[in-house]
Every structure is written in structure tokens, then in C-alpha cells.
DOVEX-584885 format. One record per residue (C-alpha): x, y, z. Coordinates in steps of 0.02 Angstrom, whole numbers, plus 50000, padded with zeros to 5 digits. Example, Ala and Ser with C-alpha at 12.3 -4.5 7.8 and 13.67 -1.06 7.14 Angstrom:
BEGIN
506154977550390 506844994750357 
This chain:
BEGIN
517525078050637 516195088550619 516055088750424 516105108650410 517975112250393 518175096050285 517225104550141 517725121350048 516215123049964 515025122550114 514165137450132 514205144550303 512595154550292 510805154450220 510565168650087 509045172149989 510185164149846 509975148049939 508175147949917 508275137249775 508585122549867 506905124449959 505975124749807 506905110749705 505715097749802 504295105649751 504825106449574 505055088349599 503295083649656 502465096849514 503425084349383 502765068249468 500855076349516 500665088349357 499525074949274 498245072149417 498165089949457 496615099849479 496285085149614 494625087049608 493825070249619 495365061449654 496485054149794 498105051449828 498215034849876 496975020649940 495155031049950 494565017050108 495925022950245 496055040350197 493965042950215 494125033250372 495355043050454 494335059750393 492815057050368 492295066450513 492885079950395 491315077350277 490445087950420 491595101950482 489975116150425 489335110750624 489915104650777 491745101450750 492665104450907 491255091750990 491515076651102 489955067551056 489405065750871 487905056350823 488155053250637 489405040250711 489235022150747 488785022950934 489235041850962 491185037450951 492055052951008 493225057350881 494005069850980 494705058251071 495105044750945 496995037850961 497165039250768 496275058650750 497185072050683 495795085950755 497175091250858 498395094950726 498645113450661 499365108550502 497925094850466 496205100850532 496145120050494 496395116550315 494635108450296 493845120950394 494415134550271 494325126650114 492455115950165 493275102350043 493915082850072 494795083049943 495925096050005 496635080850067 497865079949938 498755094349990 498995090550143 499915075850094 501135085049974 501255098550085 501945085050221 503155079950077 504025097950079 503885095450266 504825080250261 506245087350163 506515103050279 506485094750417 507955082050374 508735096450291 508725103750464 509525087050552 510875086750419 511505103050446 512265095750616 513435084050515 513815096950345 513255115650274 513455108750105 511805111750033 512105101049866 512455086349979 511005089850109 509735092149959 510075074149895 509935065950075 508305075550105 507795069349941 508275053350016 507035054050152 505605064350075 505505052549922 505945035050012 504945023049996 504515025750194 503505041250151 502705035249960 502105020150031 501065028050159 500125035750014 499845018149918 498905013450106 498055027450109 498975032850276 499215046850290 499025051950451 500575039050470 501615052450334 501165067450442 502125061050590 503325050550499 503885069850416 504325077350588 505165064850651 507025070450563 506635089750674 506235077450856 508185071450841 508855086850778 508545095650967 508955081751047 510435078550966 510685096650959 510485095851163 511445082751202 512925077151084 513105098050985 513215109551113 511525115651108 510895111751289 509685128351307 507955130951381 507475134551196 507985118051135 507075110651241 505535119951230 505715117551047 505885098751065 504245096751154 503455106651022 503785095150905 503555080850998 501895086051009 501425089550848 501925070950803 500765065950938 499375077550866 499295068850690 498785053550769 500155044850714 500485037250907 501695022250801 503265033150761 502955043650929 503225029851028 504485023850916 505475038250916 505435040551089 506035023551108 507535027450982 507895043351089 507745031051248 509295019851158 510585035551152 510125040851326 510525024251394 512125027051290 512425042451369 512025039251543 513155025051537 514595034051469 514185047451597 513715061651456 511815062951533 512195075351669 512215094651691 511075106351581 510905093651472 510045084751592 508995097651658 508505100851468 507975084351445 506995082751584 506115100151556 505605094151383 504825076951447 503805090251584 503295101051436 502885087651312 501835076551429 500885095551491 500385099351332 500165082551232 498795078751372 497535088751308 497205073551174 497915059251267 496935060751426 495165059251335 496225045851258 496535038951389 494695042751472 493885031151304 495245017751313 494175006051421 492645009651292 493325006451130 493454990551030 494734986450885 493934982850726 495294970150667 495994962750803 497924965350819 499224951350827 500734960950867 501914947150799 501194946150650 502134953350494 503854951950581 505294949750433 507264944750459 508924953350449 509274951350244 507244955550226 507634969150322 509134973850205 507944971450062 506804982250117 508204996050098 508914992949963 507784984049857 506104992149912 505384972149948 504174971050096 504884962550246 503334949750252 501974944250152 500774945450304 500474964650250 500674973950064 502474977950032 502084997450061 501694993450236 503614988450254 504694997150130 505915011050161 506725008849968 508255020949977 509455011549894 511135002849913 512185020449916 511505026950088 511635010150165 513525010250119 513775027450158 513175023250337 514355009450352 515655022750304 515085033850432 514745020750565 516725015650531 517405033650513 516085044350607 515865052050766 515905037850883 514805049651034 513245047050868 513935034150767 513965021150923 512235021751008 511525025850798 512095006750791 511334999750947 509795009750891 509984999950721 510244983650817 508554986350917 507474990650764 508014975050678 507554966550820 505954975550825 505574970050633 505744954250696 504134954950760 503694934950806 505184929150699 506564932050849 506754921451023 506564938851105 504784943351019 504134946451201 504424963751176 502944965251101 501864962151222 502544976351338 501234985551384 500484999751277 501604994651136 500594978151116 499174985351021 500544990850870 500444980250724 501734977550586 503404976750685 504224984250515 503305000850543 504875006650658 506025010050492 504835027950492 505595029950634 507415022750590 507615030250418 508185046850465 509565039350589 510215031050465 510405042850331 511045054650458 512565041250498 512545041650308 512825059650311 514425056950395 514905042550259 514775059350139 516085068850223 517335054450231 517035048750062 517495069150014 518975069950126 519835055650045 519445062249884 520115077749916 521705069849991 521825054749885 522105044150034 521375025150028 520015020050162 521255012750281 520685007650451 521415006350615 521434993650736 520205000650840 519095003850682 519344985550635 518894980850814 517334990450805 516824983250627 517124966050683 515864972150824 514754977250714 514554960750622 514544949850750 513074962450847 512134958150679 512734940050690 511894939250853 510184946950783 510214931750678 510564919750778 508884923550882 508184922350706 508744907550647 507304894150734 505954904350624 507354904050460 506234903050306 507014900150123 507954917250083 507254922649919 508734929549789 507764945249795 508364946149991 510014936549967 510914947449834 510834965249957 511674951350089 513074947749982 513174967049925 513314974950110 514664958350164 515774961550040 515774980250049 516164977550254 517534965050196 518244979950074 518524990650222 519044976550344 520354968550238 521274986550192 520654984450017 519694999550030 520505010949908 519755026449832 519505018449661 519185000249737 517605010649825 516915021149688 517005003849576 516064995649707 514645010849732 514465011149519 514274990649530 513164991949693 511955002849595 511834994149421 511464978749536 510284987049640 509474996649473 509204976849412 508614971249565 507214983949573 506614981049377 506804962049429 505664963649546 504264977849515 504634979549301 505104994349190 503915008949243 502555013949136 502845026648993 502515041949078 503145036849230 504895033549101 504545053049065 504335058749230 506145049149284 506905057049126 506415075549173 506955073449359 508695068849293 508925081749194 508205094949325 509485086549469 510955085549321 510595104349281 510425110049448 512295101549499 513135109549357 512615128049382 512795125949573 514015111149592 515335120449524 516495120449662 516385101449715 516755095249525 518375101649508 519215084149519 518875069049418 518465058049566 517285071349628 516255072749475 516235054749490 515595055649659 514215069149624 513705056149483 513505043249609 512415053849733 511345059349566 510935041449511 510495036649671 509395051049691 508665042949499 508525025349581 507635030749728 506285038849617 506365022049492 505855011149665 504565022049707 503775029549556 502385013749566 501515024849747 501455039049623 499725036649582 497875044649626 496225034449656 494555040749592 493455034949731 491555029049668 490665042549752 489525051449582 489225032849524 488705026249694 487165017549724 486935026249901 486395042449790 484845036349737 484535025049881 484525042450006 483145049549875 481975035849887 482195036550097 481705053950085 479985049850009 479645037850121 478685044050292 479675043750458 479535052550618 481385053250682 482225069550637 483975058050616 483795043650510 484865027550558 485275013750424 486034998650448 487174990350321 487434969950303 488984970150182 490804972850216 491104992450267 492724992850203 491884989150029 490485004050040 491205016750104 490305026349967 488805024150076 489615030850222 490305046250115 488395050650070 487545045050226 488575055850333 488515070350196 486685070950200 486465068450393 486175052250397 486885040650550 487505023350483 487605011450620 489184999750531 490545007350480 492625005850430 493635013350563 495025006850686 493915007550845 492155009150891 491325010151052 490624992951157 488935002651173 488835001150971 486904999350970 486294982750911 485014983250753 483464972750847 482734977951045 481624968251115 480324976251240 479034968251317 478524956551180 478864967451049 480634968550947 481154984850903 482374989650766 483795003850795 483815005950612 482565015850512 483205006150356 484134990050325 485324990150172 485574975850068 487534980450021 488194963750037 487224961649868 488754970349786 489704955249847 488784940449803 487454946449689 486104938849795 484804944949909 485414943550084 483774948150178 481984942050179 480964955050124 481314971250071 480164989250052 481074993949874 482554990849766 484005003149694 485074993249575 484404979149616 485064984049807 483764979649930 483054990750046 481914987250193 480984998150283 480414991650475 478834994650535 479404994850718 480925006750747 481445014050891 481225032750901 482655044950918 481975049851097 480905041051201 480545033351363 479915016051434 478475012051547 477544995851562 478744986451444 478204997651318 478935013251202 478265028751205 478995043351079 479515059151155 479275076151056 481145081850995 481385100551010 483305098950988 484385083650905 486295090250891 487945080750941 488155092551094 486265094051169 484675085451143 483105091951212 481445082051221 479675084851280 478295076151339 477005068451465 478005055751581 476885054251710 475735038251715 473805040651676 472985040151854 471525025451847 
């Protein structure tokens, strides 16, 4: 069953007519955004992780395709950061043209549209109804998955995260759809690629580890041979060619680099029913991390749907789709499973928050989902009740006792299950019972999808509140804009009254995914015209110096300042401490000692731990800026210079730029 022939109303080709559906998300995201927009001063999301992932942005006028750049802590090569997006056409070019951070924003709901075209694209192998595949792509775009990587402020996480639905569309175009052409495959390493390019290395290895599952699937039932082979392995040659331009200097910095928070990679591991949660209810898996780290927040309707579809689907997807589902809960797991070892494979040890794999997951399972869709429309259509077979009741006792297993490992690390966790439990068992014990009739199964989501709407309020006022307004104007759109193009699949009940279903679970993640839809004004560092940079400039590149070295948290870092680096100034993921070992240290004499590497020391405690955190200070304390060294090192005797001598700078410095000067020793 393909899902084509089993609806009427699909429509076999794209028209121009069809356009609408393209430009329904954006309509969406203009209702939720319209009140932040111009974004001038504003950011979506948390201000600290999206300037450290682009602040090398602040200074694309000069120098941005270069390896070395010395308004960062040690020189760090960007270019060949893991987490850098220079390499990304859909990222970097955009500041370069517009000469603006805050273009930022864009980006971000550009990569929503992204999102929702691209799992538009893997639904079309399942059904050509466009009514149906615009809801599931809503789905995915406006999951909590892709919202909560703007509450983080990751975004660089969100630009691979929204390419990952078009990575299994050619390969499950190649290898389970008839599709196994050199174009495919060429295609599939272009995307692969491009996820690798946003630095988002978490959901490309994922991924590839999802894709890994179904080939074991399909070598072992002998599928994996022919030109599906040969396309497979063409892709892998073309992906690892062309991804190497960024992962050999990578690779070449690896040994150099130093985490700034050090990674456990058990930490923030979550069970089965948080794992369920975290679907349905939007409820991180673990309180180790924030709950946007960890929730996908789709709702109770897919989840059932993909039971459907794992029941009633194709079994050459719907089988290894449920090993792959087995494997990311055990993944999730993180340290809370007897088989946590996993982590510590190598590579994959230095990923933290186990939960981060549901990026990856998500569009599996709505795409089993899919096929829940086109069952749930055949039996309306025929009035038949969801009866299974033997086999099918083989494969669902399977199914829980796979999950059973999953559990099992879990259950030496069991903590108390919170109601919030236990009521999505009870919701997926007795659905599973519904279809086990033949009581699956067509009315039994809409009754249970209307009671799922009033549950699932409670559970949600229970646990985040009734949304704000205008966020009330924003919910109210997306269901009328879905409600209108179904009714003027709709026409054909509401002919029935089970159908229209059906499209109602799909609408207010469209409604509840919004009401779980409306709380991400937000903007941050970070504090960079009130900052301190503002005034602090004019007073350095009246003070004397002879380095052309003024260092400064900061004694508070960097996370905390990164106003400072935002001005220093705009005005050409290098600070020495800094937030990012990484810096290098050969970070220079703020006092030298030569000789007898002790040197400092900083032209000024920055008192912006005052912010913290109110107090004054060093010993003497040159002047004050809001009360911020500012001190001024008598001995610093010069920019350039040379040693002889134990002592510094200043070289003349004719050049200072990240890719060539050029010095002169006497070195030769005075003849006595």
C-alpha cells in the first residue's frame, strides 16, 4: 500500500494552483512573528548561544574566508571550528550581503519554511494528498524539536535539524521506492553535506546512524544489493569527498582545542514514559538540561497514527522505522540504561544530551505516521473496523515486548514516574490494547483520538498554563486560517461524516501543537546600547598605548558579558576570555614572566565580575565606568617582539592582520 490509489482526492501533480500550500507556513509564522518584526535590535531566542556561534560575523567587512583570526581568544580558527556554519551557503552569504547580525533572524525563519518543504518532500513517498502532507509538515516545522532550538539560542542545531526530512527522502527513495539512480545519489550527498556544513555534527551523525539501522535491515533481509548498492556506496564516496573540505581542518585542530564545559555524555539521559512525554506532552526528558533541550511536543495524534501505521504499514519501512525507534530510546537513555556504554564509542562520546537524537527521530516517525493517515482514510471510506490479523497481532505483541525490553535495562536507574509522564503511558497502552483486542472499530478509534486530545490539551495547560493574551490571539487566528483553508480546499475529503470528523482531528492537533509550543515564540533584546563596555572602549582610547591591537582581559563569567565581547570585537579589540564551545590549549595566559620581570598579555584588565557580586575583584585599578574597574598595566607585552638576554624588546609593526604580520627591527646584538 502505497497510499496514492487509496485516496481520490490526491492530486497527482504540482500546479501553480498548488502554490498555496507553500505559502500557508509562511502565513503561519507572519501571525506568530508580526509583533517583533522590524527585528532590529532583537533576537530570536537566547542572545548568549546565538552571538557565540556568530560572532565571528560581527567582522565579515575583512578577512572572512581566513584560517587565523586574532580578535579571538588564542587565534582559534573558526574556519575550522566543529560548530561553524562558514561553510554553509544558506547561513554565511547572508551576513556578507546584508553587513548585519541581526539578519540572524531570518535565517532562522527562513530554516522554518525549509523545514516544512523538506518533510513535505519525504511525505510525498507515502501520499499526494497535499491537505494531509501540509498538516504533517506543520507537524515537523512547528514541533517542539525545531521551537525549542530557538528558546537555546541554537540555531545552528535548527539548520541541520530542517534537512534532515530531504537526507531520508533519497535514501528511502534509493532503496525501499524504486529510485536507485546516479542522481539520487548524487543528490543524497548533497544534502548530506549541507547538514554537515551548518555545524550541526549532532543530527549528522545521528542521522547517519538512523540510516545505518535500515541498512542493517536491509542487508539482512537481502534488499542491500544491485544498483541500490552501488548508489549507496557512490553517495558515501561523494559525501565524505566533498564534506572534507571542513572536516579535515577539523580534524587538523582536534588535538588543539579544549571544551569549555566539559561533557558528560550520560548526563541528561531520560526513560521510556519521559520519552513518551516528551512527545506528547512537550515535558523535557531530564532535569539535568532546560526542557527545550529535550522536547519534540507533537502531540498524542501522530504518536497514534504511527502505531496505526507501524500495525497496518509497509512492513519493508514500517519494520526497521521500529528498530530505529527502539535504538533512539535507548539512546535517550543516556546513563539511565545497563547498555549506556554506547556512549563512549568513539567520536560520539563528546555529544551531550542523549535526548538530542529525537531531531533526528521526529521525521521517521511522523513519516510511519503518514501511513497511520492512509489507513485511518481507507477504513473510513470503507467503513470497515481496524481488525487485525494474526500476523499483525504477532507483530504488535513484538512491538510491546521490544519496548518492554527497553525498560527492563531501565529499570535499576527507575526514578518516581511523575503523573505528567504516567498519563501519555496509560494513553499509548490502551490505544495498543484497542487494536490488539479487535476492539478497534471506526467509531471506538475516532472516540479515542477526540479523548486522547482533550487529555493531552489538559496535560499541556497542566503543565506550562494558559498562554498569554496575545499568544490566545495568535492560536485563535491560526485556527481560523487552517479551518478556512480546509473548507475551500478540503472539499473533496469532507464528503462523509466520519471524514469531516477526521479532518477535525488533524486540525486540532495542528491547534495543540502550536498551544505546546507558542511559549519558544518569543525574541530577546540583548543589552548591547545599555552596555557598560561602550563607555569603557572610550576611556581605553584616551589612554596612551603602543600596540596597534589592544588585548583586554575579563575576570567575570563570559557567558554573562557577552556585551563586552559584542563591542570589543566590533571595535577591533582582542578579548582574551570568551563564551564559546572550544578554544585553543595555546590560549595565552594574562601574566609572563621574563627574566625577573612579569609581563602582562593584556593591555587592560576588566573588572566584570563586579556585575556579579558588586564588589571590587582586583587590587588596584587605572579608572572606573559604572563603578566597573579598569586597570591599566604598566608592563604589557607588545604585539611583536623578540627576546634577548631575558629581556623584551618591541619590534616596529608595519602589518597586524589575521592572515600576515610583518615586523621590523634591529635583531642583532650591540657588538662590545
Amino acid at each position: 500500500m502505497n497510499g496514492v490509489s487509496s485516496l481520490k482526492d490526491a492530486l497527482k501533480n504540482f500546479s501553480p494552483n498548488n502554490l498555496v500550500y507553500l505559502f500557508f507556513p509562511l502565513v503561519l509564522l507572519i501571525i506568530l512573528y508580526a509583533s517583533f518584526f522590524p527585528f532590529n535590535h532583537v533576537l530570536i531566542g537566547d542572545w548568549h548561544d546565538i552571538q557565540a556561534n556568530t560572532m565571528y560575523f560581527s567582522v565579515v567587512g575583512e578577512n572572512y574566508f581566513t584560517t587565523w583570526n586574532n580578535l579571538w581568544a588564542g587565534g582559534f580558527p573558526l574556519i575550522a571550528s566543529p560548530h561553524s556554519d562558514k561553510y554553509y551557503p544558506l547561513s554565511a552569504p547572508f551576513y556578507l550581503i546584508f553587513r548585519d547580525f541581526f539578519i540572524v533572524n531570518f535565517i532562522i525563519l527562513f530554516h522554518i519554511l525549509i523545514a516544512y518543504c523538506t518533510f513535505f518532500k519525504l511525505g510525498s513517498l507515502v501520499t499526494r494528498n497535499y491537505n494531509v502532507l501540509m498538516i504533517f509538515s506543520l507537524f515537523f516545522a512547528f514541533s517542539g524539536i525545531i521551537f525549542g532550538r530557538f528558546e537555546t539560542g541554537h540555531h545552528l542545531l535548527l539548520y541541520g535539524i530542517a534537512w534532515i526530512p530531504l537526507l531520508y527522502y533519497f535514501f528511502l527513495k534509493i532503496v525501499a521506492f524504486d529510485g536507485a539512480k546516479t542522481g539520487n545519489a548524487v543528490l543524497l550527498s548533497i544534502v548530506s553535506v549541507l547538514v554537515y556544513f551548518t555545524g550541526d555534527i549532532y543530527h549528522f551523525i545521528f542521522a547517519w546512524l538512523i540510516i545505518l539501522v535500515f541498512c542493517l535491515y536491509y542487508t539482512a533481509t537481502k534488499q542491500m544489493k544491485g544498483k541500490i548498492l552501488y548508489c549507496l556506496l557512490l553517495s558515501i564516496i561523494l559525501t565524505t569527498l566533498l564534506f572534507s573540505v571542513k572536516f579535515i581542518p577539523d580534524l587538523g585542530v582536534n588535538d588543539s582545542i579544549v571544551r569549555q564545559d566539559v561533557i558528560d555524555p550520560l548526563e541528561g539521559g531520560g526513560s521510556v514514559e519521559n520519552d513518551l512525554a516528551s512527545f506528547i506532552s512537550g515535558t523535557g526528558i531530564t532535569p539535568s538540561f532546560s526542557r527545550e533541550e529535550t522536547t519534540v511536543m507533537v502531540g498524542i495524534i501522530p504518536v497514534l497514527l504511527m502505531i496505526i501505521g507501524l500495525v497496518y504499514g509497509r512492513k519493508e519501512i514500517t519494520v526497521p522505522s521500529y528498530c530505529v525507534l527502539l535504538f533512539s530510546m535507548i539512546w535517550a537513555g543516556g546513563g539511565k540504561t545497563l547498555v549506556s556504554f554506547i556512549h563512549f564509542l568513539p567520536f560520539v562520546n563528546n555529544f551531550r544530551v542523549p535526548g538530542r537524537i529525537f531531531g533526528s527521530l521526529l521525521p521517521i516517525v511522523l513519516f510511519i505516521a503518514l501511513y497511520g493517515v492512509v489507513t485511518v482514510y481507507d477504513k473510513v471510506k470503507s467503513g470497515e473496523a481496524f481488525d487485525v490479523s494474526p500476523g499483525q497481532r504477532r507483530m504488535i505483541l513484538f512491538g510491546v515486548l521490544g519496548v518492554l525490553g527497553i525498560k527492563l535495562l531501565e529499570l535499576p536507574y527507575q526514578q518516581t514516574v511523575a503523573p505528567v509522564t504516567f498519563v501519555p503511558v496509560i494513553l499509548v497502552a490502551a490505544f495498543i490494547a484497542l487494536l490488539y483486542f479487535q476492539k478497534g472499530s471506526l467509531r471506538n478509534i475516532l472516540s479515542f483520538f477526540i479523548l486522547a486530545i482533550v487529555i493531552n490539551t489538559l496535560l499541556i495547560l497542566d503543565a506550562f498554563g494558559i498562554p498569554s493574551y496575545d499568544n490566545l490571539v495568535k492560536l485563535l487566528l491560526a485556527g481560523i486560517l487552517l479551518l478556512a483553508f480546509f473548507i475551500i480546499t478540503g472539499r473533496g475529503m469532507l464528503k462523509s461524516v466520519n471524514s469531516r470528523i477526521v479532518c477535525g482531528i488533524l486540525l486540532a492537533s495542528v491547534l495543540l501543537v502550536l498551544l505546546g509550543n507558542i511559549g519558544f515564540v518569543r525574541t530577546i533584546t540583548p543589552p548591547y546600547e545599555n552596555s557598560p563596555a561602550i563607555e569603557i572602549i572610550q576611556e581605553m582610547r584616551k589612554q596612551p598605548s603602543e600596540n596597534i591591537q589592544l588585548w583586554v582581559f575579563e575576570n567575570g563569567w563570559p557567558f554573562q558579558h557577552m556585551d563586552f565581547t559584542y563591542w570589543f570585537v566590533a571595535n577591533g579589540i582582542h578579548p582574551e576570555r570568551l563564551y564559546q564551545s572550544y578554544y585553543l590549549k595555546t590560549t595565552p595566559s594574562l601574566i609572563y614572566t621574563i627574566g625577573n620581570t612579569s609581563y602582562f598579555s593584556a593591555d587592560y584588565i576588566i573588572d566584570t565580575q563586579y556585575l556579579e557580586n558588586g564588589e571590587q575583584n582586583i587590587p588596584e585599578y587605572t579608572f572606573k565606568v559604572q563603578n566597573i574597574s579598569v586597570y591599566k598595566p604598566d608592563l604589557v607585552l607588545p604585539n611583536v617582539f623578540f627576546i634577548r638576554d631575558s629581556r623584551v624588546y618591541p619590534l616596529t609593526v608595519e602589518k597586524f592582520s589575521p592572515d600576515e604580520v610583518i615586523a621590523s627591527g634591529k635583531l642583532m646584538a650591540a657588538i662590545s
